[in-house]
N, C-alpha and C positions, 0 to 999 in steps of 0.2 A: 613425774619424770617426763621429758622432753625429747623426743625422738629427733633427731637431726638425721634429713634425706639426703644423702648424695646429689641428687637433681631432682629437681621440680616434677611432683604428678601434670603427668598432661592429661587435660579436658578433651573425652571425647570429642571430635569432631565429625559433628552432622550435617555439615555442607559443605556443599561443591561447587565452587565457584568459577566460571568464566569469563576473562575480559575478550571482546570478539571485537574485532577487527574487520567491519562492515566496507565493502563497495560495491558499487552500481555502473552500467554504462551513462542510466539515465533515469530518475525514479519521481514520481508524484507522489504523495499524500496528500489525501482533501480535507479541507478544514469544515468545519461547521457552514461556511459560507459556500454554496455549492458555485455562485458566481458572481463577478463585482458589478457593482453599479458604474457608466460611463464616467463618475465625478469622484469615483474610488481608486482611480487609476492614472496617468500622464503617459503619454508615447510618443517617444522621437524617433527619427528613422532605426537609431540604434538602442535604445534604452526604453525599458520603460520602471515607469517608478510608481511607489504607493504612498505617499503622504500618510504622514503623522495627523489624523485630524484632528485634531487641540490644539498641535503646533499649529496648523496648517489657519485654524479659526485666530487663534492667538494673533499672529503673524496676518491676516488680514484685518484685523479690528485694529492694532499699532499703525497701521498705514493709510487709515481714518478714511472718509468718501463712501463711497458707496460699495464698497469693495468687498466687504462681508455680507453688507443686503444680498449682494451680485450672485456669495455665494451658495445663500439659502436658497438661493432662487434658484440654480443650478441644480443643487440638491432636489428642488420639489420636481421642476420638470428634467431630469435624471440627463443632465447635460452635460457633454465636454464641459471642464475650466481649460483648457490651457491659453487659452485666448485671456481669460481674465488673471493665470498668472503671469503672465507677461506684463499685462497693463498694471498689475501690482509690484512685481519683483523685478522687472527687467526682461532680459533675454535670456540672463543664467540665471532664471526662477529657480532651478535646480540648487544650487547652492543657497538660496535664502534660511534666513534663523527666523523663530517667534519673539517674541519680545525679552525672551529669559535665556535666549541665547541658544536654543535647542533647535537642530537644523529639523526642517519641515520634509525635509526627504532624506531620511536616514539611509545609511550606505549598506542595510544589512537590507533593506526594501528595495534597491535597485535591482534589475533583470536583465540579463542581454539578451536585446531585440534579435530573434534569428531567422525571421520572416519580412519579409517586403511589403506584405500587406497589411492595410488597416487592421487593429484586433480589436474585436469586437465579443462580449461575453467572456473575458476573461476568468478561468478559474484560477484560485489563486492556492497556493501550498498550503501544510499546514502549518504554525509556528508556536513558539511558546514566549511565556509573558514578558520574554525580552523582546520580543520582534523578531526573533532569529529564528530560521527554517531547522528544522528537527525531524526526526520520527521515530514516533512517541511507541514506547514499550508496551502498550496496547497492542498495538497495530502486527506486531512482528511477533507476539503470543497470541493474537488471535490467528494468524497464519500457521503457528505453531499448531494449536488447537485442531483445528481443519486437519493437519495432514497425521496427526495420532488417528483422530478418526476414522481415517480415510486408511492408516495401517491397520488398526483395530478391527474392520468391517471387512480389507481386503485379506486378512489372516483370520481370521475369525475359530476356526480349528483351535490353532495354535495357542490363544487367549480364552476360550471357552464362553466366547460371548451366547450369551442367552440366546435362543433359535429365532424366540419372537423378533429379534431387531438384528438377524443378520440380513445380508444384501436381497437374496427372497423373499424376504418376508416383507421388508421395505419397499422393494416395486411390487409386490402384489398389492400391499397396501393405496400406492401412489394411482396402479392403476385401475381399481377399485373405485376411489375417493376425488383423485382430481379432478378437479373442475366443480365439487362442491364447495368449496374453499370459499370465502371472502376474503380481498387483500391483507385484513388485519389477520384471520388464521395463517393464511401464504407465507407472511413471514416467518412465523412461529412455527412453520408446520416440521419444520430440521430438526428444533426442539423436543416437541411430540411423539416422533417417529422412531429417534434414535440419539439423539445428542443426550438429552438429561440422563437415559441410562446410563451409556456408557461412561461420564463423567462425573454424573450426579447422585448414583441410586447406592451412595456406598456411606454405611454403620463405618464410624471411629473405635477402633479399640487400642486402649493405652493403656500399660501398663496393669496387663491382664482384665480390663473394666471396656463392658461396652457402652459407647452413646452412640444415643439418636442424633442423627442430623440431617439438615435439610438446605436446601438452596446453597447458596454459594458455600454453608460449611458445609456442606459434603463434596463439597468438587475437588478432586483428588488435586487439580492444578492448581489448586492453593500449594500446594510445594514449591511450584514455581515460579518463581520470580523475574520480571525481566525490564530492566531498568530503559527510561530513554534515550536516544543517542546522546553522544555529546555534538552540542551546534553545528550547522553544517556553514562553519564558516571559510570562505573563498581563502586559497592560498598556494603554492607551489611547492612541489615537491621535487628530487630529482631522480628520474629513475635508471634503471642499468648501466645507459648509456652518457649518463650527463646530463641528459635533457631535463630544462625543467618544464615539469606538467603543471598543468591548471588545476586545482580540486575544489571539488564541494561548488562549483559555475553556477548561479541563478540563471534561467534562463526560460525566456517566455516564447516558446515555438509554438508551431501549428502542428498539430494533429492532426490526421487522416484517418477516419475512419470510414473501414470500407467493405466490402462483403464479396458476394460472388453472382454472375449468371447459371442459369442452369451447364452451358458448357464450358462452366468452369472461367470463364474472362472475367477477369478484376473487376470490381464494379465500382465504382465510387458515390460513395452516400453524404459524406456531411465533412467541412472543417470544424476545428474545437478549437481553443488556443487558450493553452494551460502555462502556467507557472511551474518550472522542475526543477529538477538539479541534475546536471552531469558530469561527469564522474566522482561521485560520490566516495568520499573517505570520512568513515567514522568509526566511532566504537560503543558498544551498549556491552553492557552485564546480564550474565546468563547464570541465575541461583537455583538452585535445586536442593531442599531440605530433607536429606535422604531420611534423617527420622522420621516427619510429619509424612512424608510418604507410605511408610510402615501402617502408620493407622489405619490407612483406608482398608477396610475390608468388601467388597461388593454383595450386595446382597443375594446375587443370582449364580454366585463364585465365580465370577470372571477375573482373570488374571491381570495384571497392572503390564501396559506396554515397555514399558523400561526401567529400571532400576539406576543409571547413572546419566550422566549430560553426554556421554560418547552414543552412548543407545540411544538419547534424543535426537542428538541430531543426523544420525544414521535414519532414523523416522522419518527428518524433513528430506533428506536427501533422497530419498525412495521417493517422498510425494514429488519433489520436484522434477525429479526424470521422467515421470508420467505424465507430466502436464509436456515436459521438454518434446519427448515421442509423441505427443499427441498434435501438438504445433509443427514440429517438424515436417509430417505427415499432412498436415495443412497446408503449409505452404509451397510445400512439391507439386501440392494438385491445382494450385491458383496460377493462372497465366498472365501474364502484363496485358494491360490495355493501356496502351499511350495515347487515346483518343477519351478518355473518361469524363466525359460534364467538363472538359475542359482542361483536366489532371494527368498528367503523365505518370501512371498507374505502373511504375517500373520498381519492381519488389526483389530486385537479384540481390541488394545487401543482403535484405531479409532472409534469402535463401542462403545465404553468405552463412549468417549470425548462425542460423542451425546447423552446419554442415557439420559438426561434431555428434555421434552416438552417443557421445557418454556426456550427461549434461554436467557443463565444468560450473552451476551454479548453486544455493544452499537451499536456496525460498524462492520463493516470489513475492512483494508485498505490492500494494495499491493498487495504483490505477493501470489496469491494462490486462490484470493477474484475470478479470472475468467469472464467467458461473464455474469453468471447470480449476480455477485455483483457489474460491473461496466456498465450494461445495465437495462434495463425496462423489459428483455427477458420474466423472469417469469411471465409479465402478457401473454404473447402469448401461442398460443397450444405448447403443446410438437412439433407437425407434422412444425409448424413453426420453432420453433427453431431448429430443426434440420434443413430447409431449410434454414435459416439463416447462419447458420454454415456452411452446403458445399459450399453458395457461397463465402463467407466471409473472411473462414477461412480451417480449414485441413478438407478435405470429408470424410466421416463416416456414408456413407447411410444406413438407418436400427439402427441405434442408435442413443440414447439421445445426448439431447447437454446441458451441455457438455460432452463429451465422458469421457476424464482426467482426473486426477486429482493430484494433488501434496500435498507427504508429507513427514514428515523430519525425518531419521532415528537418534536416539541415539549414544553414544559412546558404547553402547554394542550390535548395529544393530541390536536392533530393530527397527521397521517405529511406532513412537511414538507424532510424533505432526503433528497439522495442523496449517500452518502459517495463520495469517491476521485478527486472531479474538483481539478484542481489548474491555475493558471495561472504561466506563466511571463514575468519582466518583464527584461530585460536593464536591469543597474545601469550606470552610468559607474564608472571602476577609479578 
């Protein structure tokens, strides 16, 4: 006999899905290439550009002479070409194809120039296998990561974290041990101390059966999933008012990074000039397998930080306000020096940017986020982190750590942004 349902059984459902709604004032990601070669790059007053190098070989061997020798030779002694694209392609080298018709300076690699000055060292973003600037679902689950920790360690009560690796125990340990370290332990030593616990030291049981597991299958953030943006490609939007806005802008500015005197007067250390994106609009997916989550049992019974995506990212939003309060507080105490090596050391946006208590941001990601956005650091003493730091990293006895800081000048020089703040919007599915 045949049972006939009224309505369809429905399937459990074990995930939680989020489409998020990503923007930025102004944000870096670094690619594998920490910085480009002189002949990996083109810069006009206003633009600069990255050649397609196949096209860009292609496109000098069709135009026959000496003009691809020109530009191995370039390559070997790490030379400007623009002198030699010119004498190959004209004036508007910019617009040239290779011989298959494919432009040699693709319009997803163009930047706008928003400095005056020569750039020299350029970093460049990161991109994916189309060429197009992104950032990649790594980067914004490793940030995740960090600030569970950084909840886990500062509530530690509350989760029942094992005594050996709560915040005690970890600077006694630090201050014990450091300095015995070798570079290669230094990196790994986060691992060691307190990360593999808390994320790592956890038996699967399913369906009343226990397994072993080890490394990556035991890290409870296998539940989690977090997809790449989608492209950060240039385009307008309109907002409130009618206006239309620029989004997703390449743009290749100068950095400022700078520090402090002992009485506190701006000090200025070094230019950088980075490849970014400002004002960022995109969107990534936020998965969460609330079953596979179930498994994880901790060995030392420590409780699991959150149970749904609303609890995640109440997590990130906690680490985020901390880091917010801990800048803000920084940069009240820094003074302008408009005489600095030459730099007009006027930081009042910056004071501007912070003037809210309540940080209206989600994360931090990249370049700028520093030791106290991609460490636990802020729960240690100041007197720690600054110990942490001369062995770690650059010596600066007698000052906070971090000492630095970076920020990104405008096209009318002023230091106007701070990279790595990011907000997050939940979309309807």
């Amino acid at each position: 006999m045949v049972v006939s349902l009224s309505s369809p059984l429905q399937k459990p459902d074990f995930y939680q899905s989020k489409r998020i709604l990503l923007t930025s004032p102004i944000l870096h990601i670094g690619s594998s290439v920490s910085q480009l070669n002189p002949f990996e790059y083109v810069q006009t007053d206003k633009k600069v550009y990255l050649p397609n190098q196949e096209a860009l070989a292609k496109g000098l061997l069709s135009k026959g002479g000496s003009f691809f020798n020109n530009y191995i030779q370039a390559i070997e002694e790490r030379q400007d070409i623009t002198r030699l694209l010119k004498q190959a392609f004209g004036n508007e080298w910019w617009n040239a194809k290779d011989s298959n018709d494919n432009l040699i300076f693709p319009k997803e690699a163009i930047s706008q120039k928003l400095t005056a000055d020569k750039i020299t060292d350029l970093r460049p973003m990161i991109r994916n296998g189309m060429g197009q600037l992104f950032i990649p679902g790594s980067s914004i689950k490793g940030a995740i990561r960090t600030a569970i920790a950084y909840h886990l360690l500062k509530h530690a009560d509350r989760y029942q974290v094992p005594s050996s690796k709560r915040v005690s125990a970890i600077e006694q340990t630090l201050r014990e041990k450091l300095g015995q370290f070798n570079p290669y332990q230094q990196k790994f030593l986060d691992d060691e101390l307190f990360m593999n616990s808390l994320f790592s030291e956890f038996k699967l049981t399913y369906q009343d059966r226990n397994f072993a597991a080890r490394g990556p299958n035991a890290d409870f953030l296998r539940a989690i999933k977090v997809t790449d943006s989608q492209p950060l490609i240039e385009d307008k939007i309109t907002n409130k008012k009618g206006q239309k806005i620029p989004i997703n802008l390449a743009v290749v500015a100068e950095v400022i990074i700078s520090s402090r005197f002992p009485d506190y007067l701006a000090k200025y250390k070094a230019s950088i000039y980075a490849e970014m994106v400002r004002n960022v609009q995109t969107e990534f997916t936020l998965t969460l397998d609330t079953e596979m989550l179930s498994w994880f049992k901790h060995h030392k019974g420590m409780k699991l930080p959150f149970n749904n995506l609303d609890e995640l990212l109440e997590i990130c939003q906690e680490f985020t306000q901390e880091q917010w309060d801990y800048e803000h507080d920084y940069w009240q105490d820094i003074e302008n020096n408009p005489r600095a090596a030459g730099k007009n050391l006027d930081f009042n946006y910056i004071r501007e940017f912070y003037e809210n208590e309540k940080c209206p941001y989600s994360l931090r990601l990249g370049w700028g986020s520093g030791m106290n956005g991609t460490t636990i650091d802020l729960l240690f003493t100041d007197e720690l982190r600054e110990k942490i730091r001369d062995n770690c990293g650059l010596k600066a006895p007698g000052f906070e750590a971090p000492k630095s800081r970076r920020t990104v000048m405008n096209s009318n020089g002023e230091i106007k942004f701070v990279p790595g703040w990011v907000k997050f919007k939940t979309l309807s599915n």
